[in-house]
Residue, then its C-alpha position, 0 to 999 in steps of 0.5 A: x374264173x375261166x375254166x380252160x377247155x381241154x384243147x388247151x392243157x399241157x399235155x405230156x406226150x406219152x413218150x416224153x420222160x420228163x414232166x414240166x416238174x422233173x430237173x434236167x439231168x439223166x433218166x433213171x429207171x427210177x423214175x417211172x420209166x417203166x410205166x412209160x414203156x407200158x403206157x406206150x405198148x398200151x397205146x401202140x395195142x389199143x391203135x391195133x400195132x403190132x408190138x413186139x416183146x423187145x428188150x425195153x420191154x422186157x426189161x421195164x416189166x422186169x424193173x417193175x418186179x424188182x421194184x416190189x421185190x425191193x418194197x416188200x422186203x424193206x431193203x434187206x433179202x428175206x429168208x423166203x427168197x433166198x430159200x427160192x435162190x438156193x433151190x433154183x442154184x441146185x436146179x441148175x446142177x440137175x440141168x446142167x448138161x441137159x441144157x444148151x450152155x449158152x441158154x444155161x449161161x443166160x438163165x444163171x447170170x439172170x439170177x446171179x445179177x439179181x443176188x449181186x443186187x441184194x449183196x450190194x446192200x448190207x445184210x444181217x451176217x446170217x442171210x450174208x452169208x447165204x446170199x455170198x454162198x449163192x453167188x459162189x456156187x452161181x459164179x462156180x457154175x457160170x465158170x464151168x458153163x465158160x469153159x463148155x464154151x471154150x473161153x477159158x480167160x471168161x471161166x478163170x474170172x469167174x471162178x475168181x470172182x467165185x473164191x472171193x464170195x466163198x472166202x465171205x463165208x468161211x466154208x472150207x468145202x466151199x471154197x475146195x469146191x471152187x478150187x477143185x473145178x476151177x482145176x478144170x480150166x488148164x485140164x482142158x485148155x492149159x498145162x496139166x501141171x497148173x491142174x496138178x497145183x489147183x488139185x492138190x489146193x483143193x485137197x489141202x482145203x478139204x481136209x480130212x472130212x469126206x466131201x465132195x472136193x475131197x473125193x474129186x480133187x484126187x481124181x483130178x489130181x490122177x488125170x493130170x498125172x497121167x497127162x503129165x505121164x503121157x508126156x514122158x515124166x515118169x514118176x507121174x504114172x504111179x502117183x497117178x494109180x495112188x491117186x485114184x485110190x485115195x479118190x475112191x476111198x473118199x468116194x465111197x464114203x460120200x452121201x447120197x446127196x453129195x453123190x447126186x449132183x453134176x455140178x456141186x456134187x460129185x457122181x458115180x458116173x463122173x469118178x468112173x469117166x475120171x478114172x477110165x480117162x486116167x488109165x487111158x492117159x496111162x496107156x492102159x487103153x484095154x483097162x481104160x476102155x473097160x471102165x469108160x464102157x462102164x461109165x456110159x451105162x450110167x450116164x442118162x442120155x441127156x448128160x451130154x457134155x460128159x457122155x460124149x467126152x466118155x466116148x471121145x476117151x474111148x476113141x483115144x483107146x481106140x488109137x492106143x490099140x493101134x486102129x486110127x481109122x476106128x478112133x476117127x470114127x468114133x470120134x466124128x460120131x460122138x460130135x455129129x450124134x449130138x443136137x447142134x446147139x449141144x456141140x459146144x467148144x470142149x467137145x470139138x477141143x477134144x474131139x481135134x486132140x484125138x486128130x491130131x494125135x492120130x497125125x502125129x503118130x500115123x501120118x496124114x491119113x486120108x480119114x482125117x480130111x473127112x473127119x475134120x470136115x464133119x468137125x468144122x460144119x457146123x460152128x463159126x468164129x466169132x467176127x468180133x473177138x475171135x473168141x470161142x466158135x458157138x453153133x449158129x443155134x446159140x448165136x445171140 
């Protein structure tokens, strides 16, 4: 028998996919793609190239993972890993405003990608649920992240796909949950009445049990009223008054818990923001000031989105007391005191409100050149869509 020498095996070249044993046909991540992605950076390390950690080679890396992941669970999700989702989703409410929202955004869709995989395959009802609860509050959030950065069609879908997840599990407080921040879109980029409907919904949905939608959708509900009283509809303003009432009642009796948490919770700095921007809406700007003042002592420093909507309602205020000058001040400062990566749409949207208010009831000032200069420095439109401006710090 002739033994071949070396020379003349069929060799497989390291970067070719299919062995002489593979059918013709698509590639599949299945078949091993990754160690032919790891084989070839081995290779390319060892002759002393430079390698960079590009896409395909994170994501075979992270293939690989997924592939044990799916090993070791046989298939279904185990109660292990969904305990570590739902500590990572209630992170994201610690983080929320601390962190840049298109970094925040990536990072949610990352674990939201991954619970899509395990609700793709049929679970036992109990980890069901728990993997569509999850799904609800990470799509919830990535919805709220939207509408930071100003895509408001993108924060609707999502806020969509959010009810349907919550309607798989029957919680009502879930669902209220969702309806009540989706309420936010119109607040901030459509009609006051649309938010007026969704937070009246939300309240509907709660019930009589004291939640977190329960106390917020009141609170929302006052904020479109007094929008809409600004507007000149004139039983808006004392609706808006009993509004808040019934909001704080709820409010104070919320448990630590619920009263901890930006995202899924509702906290005593957001219902003072919520009813100092009521008052100011009301023209009450002396009263409103006050409870915005307020507000920011409880707010930390790194709550930015939130914060510096607070001291953009007070710049509003400032106008009402009939000092454009000191509103457009104060109105550039909050943008330009904020990291650039932090300057997201809701806040440059706000912050052009209160121009053009200023505009409309005073004239075309010579501070509002300067003022909408220091606004549009820092941001650029997107060459593809025209969508949303994004900071040059969180272009991807």
């Amino acid at each position: 028998m002739v033994v071949p020498r070396p020379d003349d095996r069929n060799w497989i070249p390291v970067n070719e996919l299919r062995g002489p044993d593979r059918a013709a046909g698509p590639i599949s991540i299945d078949v091993g793609e990754e160690d032919i992605v790891l084989r070839r950076t081995l290779l390319q390390l060892l002759a002393g190239a430079g390698v960079a950690l590009d896409g395909q080679f994170l994501g075979a890396v992270d293939n690989l993972r997924r592939k044990m992941d799916d090993t070791l669970v046989s298939a279904t999700v185990s109660p292990t890993m969904l305990d570590q989702w739902e500590e990572t989703t209630y992170g994201y409410g610690q983080q929320y405003q601390a962190t840049p929202s298109l970094r925040m955004l990536c990072d949610v869709l990352l674990d939201f990608s991954e619970v899509r995989r395990m609700c793709d395959k049929r679970q036992p009802v109990e980890l069901q649920e728990r993997l569509c609860r999850i799904a609800a509050q990470l799509s919830g959030l990535s919805g709220l992240i939207m509408i930071n950065l100003g895509d408001h069609r993108l924060a609707r879908s999502f806020f969509r796909t959010a009810r349907t997840a919550a309607d798989e599990t029957g919680d009502r407080g879930l669902r209220a949950w969702v309806t009540v921040r989706e309420s936010l879109v119109p607040m901030y980029y459509g009609d006051p009445r649309e938010a007026l409907h969704l937070a009246r919904k939300a309240q509907d949905l709660a019930g009589r049990s004291p939640g977190v939608a329960a106390a917020m959708a009141p609170a929302v509900e006052a904020r479109a009223l007094g929008m809409l009283a600004m507007r000149g509809r004139g039983d808006a303003a004392p609706s808006a008054r009993r509004a808040l009432v019934r909001g704080r009642a709820v409010f104070d009796q919320l448990s630590k818990a619920d009263t901890g948490d930006l995202v899924f919770g509702f906290t005593d700095r957001q219902m003072a923001f919520y009813e100092g921007d009521t008052f100011t809406s009301l023209g009450d700007h002396q009263h409103g000031d006050e409870v915005l003042s307020h507000a920011l002592t409880l707010y930390s420093p790194t709550d930015r989105v939130d914060l510096t909507l607070v001291r953009l309602d007070r710049a509003s205020c400032k106008l009402h007391a009939g000092h454009p000058e000191a509103a457009l001040d104060a109105g550039r400062e909050a943008i330009l005191d904020l990291p650039p990566e932090h300057r997201s749409d809701i806040l440059v949207h706000r912050a052009r409100q209160i121009g053009a208010a200023v505009s409309a009831k005073h004239g075309e000032i010579p501070a509002l050149k300067d003022f909408y200069e220091a606004l549009a420095g820092p941001w650029v439109k997107s060459p593809t869509t025209g969508g949303p401006t994004v900071p040059p710090s969180e272009q991807v």
